[in-house]
SEZAMI-265844 format. One record per residue (C-alpha): residue number from 1; residue in one letter; chain; x, y, z. Coordinates in nm, 4 decimals, decimal comma. Layout:
REM SEZAMI-265844
PT	NUM	A	A	X	Y	Z
...
This chain:
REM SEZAMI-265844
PT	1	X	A	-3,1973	-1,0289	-2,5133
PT	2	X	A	-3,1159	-1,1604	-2,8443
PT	3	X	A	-3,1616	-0,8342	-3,0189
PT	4	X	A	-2,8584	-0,7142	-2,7553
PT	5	X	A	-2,6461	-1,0229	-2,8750
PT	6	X	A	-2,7091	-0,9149	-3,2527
PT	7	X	A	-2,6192	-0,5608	-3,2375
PT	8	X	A	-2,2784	-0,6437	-3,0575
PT	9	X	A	-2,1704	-0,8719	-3,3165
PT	10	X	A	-2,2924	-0,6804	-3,6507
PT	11	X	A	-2,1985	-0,3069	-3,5181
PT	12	X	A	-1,9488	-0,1016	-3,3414
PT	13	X	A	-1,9556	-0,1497	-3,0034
PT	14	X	A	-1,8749	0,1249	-2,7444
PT	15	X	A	-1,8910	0,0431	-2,3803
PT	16	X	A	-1,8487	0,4126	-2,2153
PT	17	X	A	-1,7841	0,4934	-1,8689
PT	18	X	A	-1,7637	0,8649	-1,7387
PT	19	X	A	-1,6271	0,9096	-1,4133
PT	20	X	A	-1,7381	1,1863	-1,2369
PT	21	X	A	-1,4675	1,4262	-1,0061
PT	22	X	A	-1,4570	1,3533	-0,6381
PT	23	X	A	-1,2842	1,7612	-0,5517
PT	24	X	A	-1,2912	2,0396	-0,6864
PT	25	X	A	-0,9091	2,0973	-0,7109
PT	26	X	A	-0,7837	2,4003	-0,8826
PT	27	X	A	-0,5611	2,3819	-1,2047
PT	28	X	A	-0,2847	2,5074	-1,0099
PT	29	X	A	-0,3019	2,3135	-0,6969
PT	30	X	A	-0,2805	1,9621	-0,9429
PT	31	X	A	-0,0396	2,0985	-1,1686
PT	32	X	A	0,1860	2,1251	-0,8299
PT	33	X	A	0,0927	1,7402	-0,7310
PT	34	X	A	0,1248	1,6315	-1,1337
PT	35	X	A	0,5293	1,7719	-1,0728
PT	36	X	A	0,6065	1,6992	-0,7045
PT	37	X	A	0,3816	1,4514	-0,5818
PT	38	X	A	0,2197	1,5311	-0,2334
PT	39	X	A	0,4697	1,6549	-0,0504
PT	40	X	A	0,4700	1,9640	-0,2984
PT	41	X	A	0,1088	2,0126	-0,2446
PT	42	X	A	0,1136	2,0364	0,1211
PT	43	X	A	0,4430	2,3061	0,1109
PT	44	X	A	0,2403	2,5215	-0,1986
PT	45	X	A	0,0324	2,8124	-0,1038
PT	46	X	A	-0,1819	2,7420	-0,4134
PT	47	X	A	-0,2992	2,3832	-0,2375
PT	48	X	A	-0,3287	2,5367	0,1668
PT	49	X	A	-0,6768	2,3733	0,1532
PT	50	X	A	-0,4779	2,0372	0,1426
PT	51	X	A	-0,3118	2,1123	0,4440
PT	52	X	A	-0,6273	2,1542	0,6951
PT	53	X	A	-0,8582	1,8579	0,5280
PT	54	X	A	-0,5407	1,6415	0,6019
PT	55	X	A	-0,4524	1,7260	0,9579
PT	56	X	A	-0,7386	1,5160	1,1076
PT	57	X	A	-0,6180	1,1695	0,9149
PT	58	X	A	-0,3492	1,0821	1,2222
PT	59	X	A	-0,3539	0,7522	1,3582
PT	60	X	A	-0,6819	0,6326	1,5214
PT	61	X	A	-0,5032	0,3497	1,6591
PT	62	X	A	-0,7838	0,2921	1,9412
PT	63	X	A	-0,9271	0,1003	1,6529
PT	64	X	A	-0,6466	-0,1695	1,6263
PT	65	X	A	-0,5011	-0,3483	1,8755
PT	66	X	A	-0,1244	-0,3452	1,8584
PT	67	X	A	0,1743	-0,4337	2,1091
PT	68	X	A	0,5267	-0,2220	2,0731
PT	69	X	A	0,7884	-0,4019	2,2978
PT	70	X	A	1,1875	-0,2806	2,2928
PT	71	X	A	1,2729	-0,6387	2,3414
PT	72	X	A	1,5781	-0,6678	2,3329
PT	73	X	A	1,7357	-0,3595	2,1530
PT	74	X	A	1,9230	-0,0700	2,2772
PT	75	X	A	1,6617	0,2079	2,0933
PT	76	X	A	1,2738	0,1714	2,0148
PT	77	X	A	1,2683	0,2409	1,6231
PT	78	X	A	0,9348	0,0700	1,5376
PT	79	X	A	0,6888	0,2735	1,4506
PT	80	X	A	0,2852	0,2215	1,3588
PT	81	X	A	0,0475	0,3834	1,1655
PT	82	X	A	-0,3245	0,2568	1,1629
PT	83	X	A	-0,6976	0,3734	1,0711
PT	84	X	A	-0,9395	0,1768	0,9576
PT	85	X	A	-1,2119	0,3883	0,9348
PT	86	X	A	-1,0330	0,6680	0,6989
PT	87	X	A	-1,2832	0,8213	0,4772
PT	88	X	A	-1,2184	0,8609	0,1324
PT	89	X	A	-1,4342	0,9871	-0,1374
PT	90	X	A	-1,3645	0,8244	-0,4699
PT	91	X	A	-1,5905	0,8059	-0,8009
PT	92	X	A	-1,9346	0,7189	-0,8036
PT	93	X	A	-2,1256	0,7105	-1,1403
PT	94	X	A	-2,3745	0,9538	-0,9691
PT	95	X	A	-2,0851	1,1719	-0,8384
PT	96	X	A	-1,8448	1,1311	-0,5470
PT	97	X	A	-1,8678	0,9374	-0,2455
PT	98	X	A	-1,7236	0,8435	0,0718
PT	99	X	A	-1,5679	0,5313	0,0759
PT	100	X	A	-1,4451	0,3300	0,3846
PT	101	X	A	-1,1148	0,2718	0,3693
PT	102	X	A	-0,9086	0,1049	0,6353
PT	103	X	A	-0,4792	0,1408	0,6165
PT	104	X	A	-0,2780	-0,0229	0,8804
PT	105	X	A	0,1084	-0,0415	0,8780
PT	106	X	A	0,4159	-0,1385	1,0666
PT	107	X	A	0,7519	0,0337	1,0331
PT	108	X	A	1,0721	-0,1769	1,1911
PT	109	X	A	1,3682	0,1504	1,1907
PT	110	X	A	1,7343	0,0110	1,2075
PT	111	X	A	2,0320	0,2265	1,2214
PT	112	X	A	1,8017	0,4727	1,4313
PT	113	X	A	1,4747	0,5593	1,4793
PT	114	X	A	1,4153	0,8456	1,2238
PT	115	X	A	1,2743	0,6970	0,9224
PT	116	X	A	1,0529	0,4640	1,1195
PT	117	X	A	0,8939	0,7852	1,2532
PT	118	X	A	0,8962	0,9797	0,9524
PT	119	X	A	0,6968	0,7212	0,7460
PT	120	X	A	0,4439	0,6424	1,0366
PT	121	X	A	0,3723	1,0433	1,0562
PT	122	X	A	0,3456	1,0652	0,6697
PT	123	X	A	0,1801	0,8098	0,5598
PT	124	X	A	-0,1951	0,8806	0,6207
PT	125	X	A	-0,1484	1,2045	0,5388
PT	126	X	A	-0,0057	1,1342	0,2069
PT	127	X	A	-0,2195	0,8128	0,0935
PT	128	X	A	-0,5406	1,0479	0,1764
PT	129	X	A	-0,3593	1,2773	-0,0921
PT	130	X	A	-0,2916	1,0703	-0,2924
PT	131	X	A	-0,5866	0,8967	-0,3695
PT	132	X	A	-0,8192	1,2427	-0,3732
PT	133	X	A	-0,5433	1,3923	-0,6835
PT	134	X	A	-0,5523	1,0532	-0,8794
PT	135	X	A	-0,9606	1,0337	-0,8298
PT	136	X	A	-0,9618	1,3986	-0,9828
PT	137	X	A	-0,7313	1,2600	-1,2602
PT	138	X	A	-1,0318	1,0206	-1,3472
PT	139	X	A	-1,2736	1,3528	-1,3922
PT	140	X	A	-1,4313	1,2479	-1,7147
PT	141	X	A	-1,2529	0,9205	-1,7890
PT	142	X	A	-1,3795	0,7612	-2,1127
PT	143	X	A	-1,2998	0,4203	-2,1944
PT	144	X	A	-1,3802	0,2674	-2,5101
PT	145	X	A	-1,3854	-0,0906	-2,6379
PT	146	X	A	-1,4570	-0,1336	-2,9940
PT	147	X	A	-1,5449	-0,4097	-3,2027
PT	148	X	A	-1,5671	-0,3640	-3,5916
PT	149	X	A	-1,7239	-0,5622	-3,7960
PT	150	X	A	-1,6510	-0,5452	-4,1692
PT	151	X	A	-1,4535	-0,1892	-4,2694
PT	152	X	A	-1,6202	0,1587	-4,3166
PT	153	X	A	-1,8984	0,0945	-4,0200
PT	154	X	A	-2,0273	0,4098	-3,8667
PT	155	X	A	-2,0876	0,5029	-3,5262
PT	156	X	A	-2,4369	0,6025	-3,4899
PT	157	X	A	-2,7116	0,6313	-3,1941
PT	158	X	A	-2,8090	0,2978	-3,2733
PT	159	X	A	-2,5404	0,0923	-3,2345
PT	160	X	A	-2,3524	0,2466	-2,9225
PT	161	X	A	-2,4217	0,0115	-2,6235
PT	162	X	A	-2,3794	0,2106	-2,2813
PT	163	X	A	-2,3181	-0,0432	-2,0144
PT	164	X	A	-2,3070	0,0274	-1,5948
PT	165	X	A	-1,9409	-0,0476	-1,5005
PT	166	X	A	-1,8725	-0,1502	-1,1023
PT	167	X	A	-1,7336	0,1303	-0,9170
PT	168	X	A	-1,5347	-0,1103	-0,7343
PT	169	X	A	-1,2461	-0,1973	-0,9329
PT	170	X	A	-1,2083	0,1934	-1,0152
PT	171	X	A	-1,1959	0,2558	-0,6004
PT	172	X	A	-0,9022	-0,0266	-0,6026
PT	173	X	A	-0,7080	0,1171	-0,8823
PT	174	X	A	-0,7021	0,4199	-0,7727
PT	175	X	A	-0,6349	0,3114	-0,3702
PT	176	X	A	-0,3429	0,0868	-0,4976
PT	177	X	A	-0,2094	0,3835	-0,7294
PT	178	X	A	-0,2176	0,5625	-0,4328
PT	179	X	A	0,0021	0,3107	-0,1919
PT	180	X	A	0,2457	0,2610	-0,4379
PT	181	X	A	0,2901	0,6886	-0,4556
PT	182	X	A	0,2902	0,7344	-0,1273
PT	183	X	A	0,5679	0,4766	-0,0178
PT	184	X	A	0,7897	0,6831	-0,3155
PT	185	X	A	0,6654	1,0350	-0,1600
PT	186	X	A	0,8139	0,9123	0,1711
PT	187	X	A	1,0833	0,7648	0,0502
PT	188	X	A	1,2141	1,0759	-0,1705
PT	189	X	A	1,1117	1,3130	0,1736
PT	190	X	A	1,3691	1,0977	0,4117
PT	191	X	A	1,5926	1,1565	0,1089
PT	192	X	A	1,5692	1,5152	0,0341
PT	193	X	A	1,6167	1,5376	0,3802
PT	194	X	A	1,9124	1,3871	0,4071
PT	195	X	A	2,0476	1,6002	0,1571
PT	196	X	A	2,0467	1,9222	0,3390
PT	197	X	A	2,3206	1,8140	0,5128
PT	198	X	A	2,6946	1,8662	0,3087
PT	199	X	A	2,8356	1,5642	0,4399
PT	200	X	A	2,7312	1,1872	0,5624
PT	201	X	A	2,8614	1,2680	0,8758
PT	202	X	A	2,6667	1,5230	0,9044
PT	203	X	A	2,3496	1,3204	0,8244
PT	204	X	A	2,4183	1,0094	1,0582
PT	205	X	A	2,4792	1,2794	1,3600
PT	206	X	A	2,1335	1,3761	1,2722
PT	207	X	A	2,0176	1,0397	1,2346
PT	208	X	A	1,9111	1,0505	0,8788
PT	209	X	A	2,1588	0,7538	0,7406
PT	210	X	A	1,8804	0,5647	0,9102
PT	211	X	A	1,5878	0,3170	0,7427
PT	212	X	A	1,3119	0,1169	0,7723
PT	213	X	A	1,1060	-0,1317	0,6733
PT	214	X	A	0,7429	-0,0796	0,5407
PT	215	X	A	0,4594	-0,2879	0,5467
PT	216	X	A	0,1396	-0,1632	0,4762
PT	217	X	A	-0,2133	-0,3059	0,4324
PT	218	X	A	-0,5143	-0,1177	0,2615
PT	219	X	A	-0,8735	-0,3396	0,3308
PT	220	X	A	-1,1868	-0,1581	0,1197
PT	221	X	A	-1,5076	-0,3743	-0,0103
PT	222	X	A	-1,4182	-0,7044	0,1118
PT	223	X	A	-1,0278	-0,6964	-0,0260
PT	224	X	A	-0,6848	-0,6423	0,1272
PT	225	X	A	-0,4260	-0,5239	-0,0771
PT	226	X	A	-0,0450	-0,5076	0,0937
PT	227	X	A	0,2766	-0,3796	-0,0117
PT	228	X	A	0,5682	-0,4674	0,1185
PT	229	X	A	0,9512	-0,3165	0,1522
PT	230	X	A	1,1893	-0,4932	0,3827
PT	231	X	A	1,1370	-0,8068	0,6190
PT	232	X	A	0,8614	-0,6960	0,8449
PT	233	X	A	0,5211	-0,9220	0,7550
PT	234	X	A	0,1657	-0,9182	0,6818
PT	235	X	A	-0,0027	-1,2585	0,8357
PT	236	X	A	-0,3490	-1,3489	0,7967
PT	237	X	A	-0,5223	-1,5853	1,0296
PT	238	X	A	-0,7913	-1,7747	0,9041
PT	239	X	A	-1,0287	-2,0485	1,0777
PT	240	X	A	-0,9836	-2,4053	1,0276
PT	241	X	A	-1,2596	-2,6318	0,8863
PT	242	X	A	-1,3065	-3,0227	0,8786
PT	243	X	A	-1,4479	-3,1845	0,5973
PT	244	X	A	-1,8189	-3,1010	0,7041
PT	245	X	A	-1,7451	-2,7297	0,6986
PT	246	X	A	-1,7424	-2,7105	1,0776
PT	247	X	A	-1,4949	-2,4894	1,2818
PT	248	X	A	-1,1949	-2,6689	1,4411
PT	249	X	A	-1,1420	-2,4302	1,6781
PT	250	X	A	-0,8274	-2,3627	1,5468
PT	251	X	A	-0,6461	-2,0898	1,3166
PT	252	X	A	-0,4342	-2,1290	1,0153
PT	253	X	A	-0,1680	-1,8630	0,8805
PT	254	X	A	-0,1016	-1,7463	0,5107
PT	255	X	A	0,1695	-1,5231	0,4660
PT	256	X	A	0,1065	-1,2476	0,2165
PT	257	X	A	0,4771	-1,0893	0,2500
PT	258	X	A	0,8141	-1,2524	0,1199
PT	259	X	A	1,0880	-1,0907	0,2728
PT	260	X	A	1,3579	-0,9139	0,1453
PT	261	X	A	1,6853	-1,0826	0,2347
PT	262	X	A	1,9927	-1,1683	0,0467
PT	263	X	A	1,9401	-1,5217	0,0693
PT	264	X	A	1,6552	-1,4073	-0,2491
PT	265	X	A	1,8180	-1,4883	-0,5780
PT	266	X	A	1,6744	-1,1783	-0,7231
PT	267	X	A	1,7704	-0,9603	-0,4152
PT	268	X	A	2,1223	-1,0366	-0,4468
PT	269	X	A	2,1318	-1,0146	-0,7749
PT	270	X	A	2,0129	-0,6466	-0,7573
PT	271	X	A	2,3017	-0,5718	-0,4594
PT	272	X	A	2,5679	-0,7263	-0,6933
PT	273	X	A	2,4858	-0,5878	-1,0346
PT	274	X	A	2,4882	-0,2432	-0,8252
PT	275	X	A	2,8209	-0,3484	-0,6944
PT	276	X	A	2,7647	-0,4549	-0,3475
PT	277	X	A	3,0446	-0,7172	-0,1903
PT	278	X	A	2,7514	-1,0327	-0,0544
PT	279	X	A	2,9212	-1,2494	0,1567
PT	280	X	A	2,8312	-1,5392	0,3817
PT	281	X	A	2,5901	-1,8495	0,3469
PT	282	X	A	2,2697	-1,9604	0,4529
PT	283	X	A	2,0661	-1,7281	0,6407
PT	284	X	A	2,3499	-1,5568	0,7206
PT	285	X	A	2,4071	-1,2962	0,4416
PT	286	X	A	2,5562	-0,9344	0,4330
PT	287	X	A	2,6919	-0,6819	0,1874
PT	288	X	A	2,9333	-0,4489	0,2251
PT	289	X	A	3,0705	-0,5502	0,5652
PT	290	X	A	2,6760	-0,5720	0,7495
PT	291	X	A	2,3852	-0,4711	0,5703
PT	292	X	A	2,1786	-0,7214	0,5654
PT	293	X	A	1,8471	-0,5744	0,4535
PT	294	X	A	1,8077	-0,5250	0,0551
PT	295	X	A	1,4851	-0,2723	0,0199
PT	296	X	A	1,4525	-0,0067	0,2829
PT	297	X	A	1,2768	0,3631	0,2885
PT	298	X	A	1,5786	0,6187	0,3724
PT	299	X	A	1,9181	0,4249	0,3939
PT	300	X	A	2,0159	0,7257	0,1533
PT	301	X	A	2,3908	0,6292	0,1034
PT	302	X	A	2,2913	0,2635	-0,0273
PT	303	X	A	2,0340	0,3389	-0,2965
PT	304	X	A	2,3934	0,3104	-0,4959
PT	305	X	A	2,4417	-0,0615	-0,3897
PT	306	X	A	2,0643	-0,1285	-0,5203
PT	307	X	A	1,9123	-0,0688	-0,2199
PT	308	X	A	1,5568	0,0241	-0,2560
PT	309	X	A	1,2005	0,1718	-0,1645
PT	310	X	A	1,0296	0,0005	-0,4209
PT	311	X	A	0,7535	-0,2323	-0,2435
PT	312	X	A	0,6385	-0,5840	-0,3568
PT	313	X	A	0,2836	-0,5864	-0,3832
PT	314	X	A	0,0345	-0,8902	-0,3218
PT	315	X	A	-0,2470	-0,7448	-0,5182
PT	316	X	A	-0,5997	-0,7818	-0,4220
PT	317	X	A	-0,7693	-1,0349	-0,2953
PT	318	X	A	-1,1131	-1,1097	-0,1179
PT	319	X	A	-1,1356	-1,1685	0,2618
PT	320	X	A	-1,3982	-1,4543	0,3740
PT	321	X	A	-1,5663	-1,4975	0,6624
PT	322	X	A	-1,3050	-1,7497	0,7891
PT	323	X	A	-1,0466	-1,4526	0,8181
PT	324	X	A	-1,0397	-1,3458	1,1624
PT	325	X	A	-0,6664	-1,1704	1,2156
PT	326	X	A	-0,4916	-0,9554	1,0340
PT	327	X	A	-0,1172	-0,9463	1,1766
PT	328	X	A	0,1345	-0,7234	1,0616
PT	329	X	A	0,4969	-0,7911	1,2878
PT	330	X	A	0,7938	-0,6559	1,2392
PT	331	X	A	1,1245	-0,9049	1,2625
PT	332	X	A	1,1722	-0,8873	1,6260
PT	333	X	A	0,8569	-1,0751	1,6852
PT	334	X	A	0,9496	-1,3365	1,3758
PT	335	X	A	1,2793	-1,4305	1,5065
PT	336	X	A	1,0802	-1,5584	1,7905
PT	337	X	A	0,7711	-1,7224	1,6380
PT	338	X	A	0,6759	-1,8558	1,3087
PT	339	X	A	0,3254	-1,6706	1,1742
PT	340	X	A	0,1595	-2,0149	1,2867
PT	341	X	A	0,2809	-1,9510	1,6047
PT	342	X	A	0,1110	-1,5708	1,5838
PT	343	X	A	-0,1861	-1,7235	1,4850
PT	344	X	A	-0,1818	-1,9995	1,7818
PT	345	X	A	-0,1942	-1,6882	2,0347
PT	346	X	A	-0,5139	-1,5956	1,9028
PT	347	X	A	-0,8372	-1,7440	2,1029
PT	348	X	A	-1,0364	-1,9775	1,9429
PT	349	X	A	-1,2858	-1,8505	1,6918
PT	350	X	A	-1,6377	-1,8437	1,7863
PT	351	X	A	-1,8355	-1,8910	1,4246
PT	352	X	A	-2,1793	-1,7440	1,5754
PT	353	X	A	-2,0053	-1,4030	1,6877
PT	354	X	A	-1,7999	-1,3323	1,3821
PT	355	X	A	-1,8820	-0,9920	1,2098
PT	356	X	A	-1,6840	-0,9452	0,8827
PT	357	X	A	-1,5688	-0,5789	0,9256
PT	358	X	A	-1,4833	-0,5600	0,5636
């Protein structure tokens, strides 16, 4: 061990990690995703592949238990997407392998139900994309640290230290890489869409002025990850301990959303600089006569006013054995309860049964 310690500080140290392909895609096929992203690769002949291994990644939402009530609006325009046992090979330092993956997501539509639907049809199909073309990207991936010591050393044999990296914070850069793509690939679809048409009449008799919130959670080797565009939320429910590490019985809630309101300093700052009229106080905020939302997939005709897709992320972080729920409501449910008062409806945990999932 010392002998280690000695030749990192007297030589040059290279710590080396090769990262071996998970598919075998063709120049072509990722020169298409490396210019338009994955909804280019499912429209190109040179990717058709893409386009059968991706048809089976629909929602499996027998896995999760979820609850869509029309309350008390005129339309349904929620939409879900959820799989938690998605499949997804990433890098392994002896090659590719399939990794567990789990992606669950809400999607609260206003202003009609087509975005909403859109983005809970696209999104498994597009994060599964996503994260095979940026794996590929990391096809023999060298990263070097070096530490000199003194000028003119030499790299031989003898002083290169190979070390074993963890595969695991590759999988989550790559499966947060991935989110963050897709949410813009969806976002840019709704759009082009919207487009077609010559005039904004046009597009709101075809429903595609409409938007929608996103909130999406990806769970892989013990971690959640969520990003976040709009108001909907992500709520985790957690047991409560006394002092002597014994259950309560009882479940407490941790909010890993903020929402995106005006009544956010930096929110409205956004709107106005982009020269939206705010108006109102308190919780009670609009711009331009009655938006009140301030990030939204579609909502084409806003993006002006500083309206956007771009999600706020709550990066990684470990799940315990005290985390029993993962909630994730849109605002119709919220204007109702508080996320302790999601948690409350939740039976009382039962320590002996508990299988972490993740």
């Amino acid at each position: 061990m010392k002998s280690f310690n000695i030749s990192i500080i007297v030589a040059v140290v290279l710590l080396i990690l090769t990262v071996r392909s998970c598919h075998g895609i063709s120049d072509s096929c990722m020169k298409v995703y490396n210019q338009g992203g994955a909804p280019a690769v499912l429209q190109s002949p040179d990717c058709s592949q893409w386009v059968l291994s991706t048809r089976s990644l629909g929602n499996q939402s027998k896995n999760c238990e979820f609850v869509n009530n029309i309350g008390e609006a005129a339309h349904q325009e929620d939409h879900i997407s959820c799989n938690i046992d998605m499949q997804i090979p990433l890098p392994g330092k002896d090659g590719p392998k399939d990794v567990r993956v789990g992606v669950v997501a809400v999607f609260d539509g206003h202003m009609g139900e087509e975005a909403s639907n859109m983005a809970s049809e696209l999104l498994l199909q597009y994060y599964s994309l996503h994260s095979a073309f940026i794996a590929n990207g990391n096809e023999d991936q060298v990263v070097v640290i070096e530490e000199l010591y003194g000028h003119g050393s030499k790299i031989t044999s003898s002083n290169v230290v190979r070390v074993v990296i963890s595969e695991e914070p590759i999988h989550k850069r790559i499966l947060k890489e991935a989110l963050l793509r897709t949410i813009q690939d969806i976002d840019l679809t709704f759009s082009k869409a919207s487009e077609n048409y010559s005039s904004s009449v046009e597009a709101l008799e075809k429903g595609l002025s409409a938007g929608t919130t996103a909130t999406v959670a990806v769970l892989v080797h013990g971690q959640i990850l969520v990003a976040n565009v709009g108001d909907s939320k992500a709520i985790l429910c957690s047991e409560k301990r006394d002092s002597q590490q014994k259950i309560k019985g009882t479940f407490f809630a941790t909010e890993l959303t903020s929402d995106h309101h005006l009544t956010r300093t930096d929110e409205r700052a956004r709107i106005k600089a982009a020269g939206g009229f705010v108006f109102g106080m308190g919780n009670k905020m609009f711009f331009n006569d009655f938006y009140w939302f301030t990030r939204a997939i579609g909502n084409v005709a806003l993006k002006r006013y500083g309206v956007t897709a771009e999600p706020e992320v709550t990066d990684w972080q470990p799940l315990t054995p005290n985390d029993s729920y993962l909630v994730l409501a849109t605002s119709g449910v919220l204007k109702k309860l508080s996320s302790q008062d999601v948690c409350d409806l939740f039976p009382a945990p039962n320590w002996e049964s508990k299988k972490p999932t993740y």
